[in-house]
C-alpha positions, -999 to +999 in steps of 0.1 A: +132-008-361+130-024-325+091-037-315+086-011-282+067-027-253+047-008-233+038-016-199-001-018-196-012+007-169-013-008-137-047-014-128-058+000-095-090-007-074-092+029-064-118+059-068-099+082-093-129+072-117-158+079-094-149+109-083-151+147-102-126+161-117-139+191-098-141+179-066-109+162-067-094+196-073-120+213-046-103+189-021-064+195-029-057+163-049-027+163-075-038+151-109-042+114-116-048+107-080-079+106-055-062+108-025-036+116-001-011+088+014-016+081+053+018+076+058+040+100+040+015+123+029+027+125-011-003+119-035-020+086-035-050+068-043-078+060-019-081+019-022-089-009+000-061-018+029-039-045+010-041-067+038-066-089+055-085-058+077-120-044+059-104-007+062-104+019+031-075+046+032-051+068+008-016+056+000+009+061-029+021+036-048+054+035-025+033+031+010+007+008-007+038-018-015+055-015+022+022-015+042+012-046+018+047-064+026+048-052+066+010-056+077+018-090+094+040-077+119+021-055+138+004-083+155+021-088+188+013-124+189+032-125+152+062-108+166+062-134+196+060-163+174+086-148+154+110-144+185+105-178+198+117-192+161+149-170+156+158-179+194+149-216+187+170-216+155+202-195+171+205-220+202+204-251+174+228-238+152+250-228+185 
């Protein structure tokens, strides 16, 4: 008989534990979750912003992993920066 390994469960700094059972279900929520994602509007949890900015929303566990890669690049001066390197390494390698 193979040893199984189970994955511990994800620990998330949400408030699925502060929150009712009642009101959770007063409110719409699926179960297991205490919130509905911003962006795609699935089920989610409500949780800090995984970036840098002091800002509490709802995403799902998709969303939370995009918006945590992507939040850098919605800074214009970012994108600028970004620019001026990709033209400054095309007209080297050209």
């Amino acid at each position: 008989m193979k040893p199984t390994r189970e994955r511990p469960p994800k620990k998330r700094m949400c408030y699925c534990d502060s929150l009712s059972a009642e009101w959770k279900a007063q409110q719409g929520y699926a179960d297991g979750c205490c919130g509905v994602c911003e962006r795609c509007g699935k089920p989610g949890h409500t949780q800090h912003f995984p970036g840098p900015v002091p800002y509490t929303g709802a995403w799902c566990d998709r969303c939370v992993k995009i918006v945590a890669c992507t939040w850098i690049f919605r800074n214009p001066v970012v994108r600028l920066v970004l620019a001026i390197l990709i033209l400054f390494l095309a007209l080297r390698l050209f």
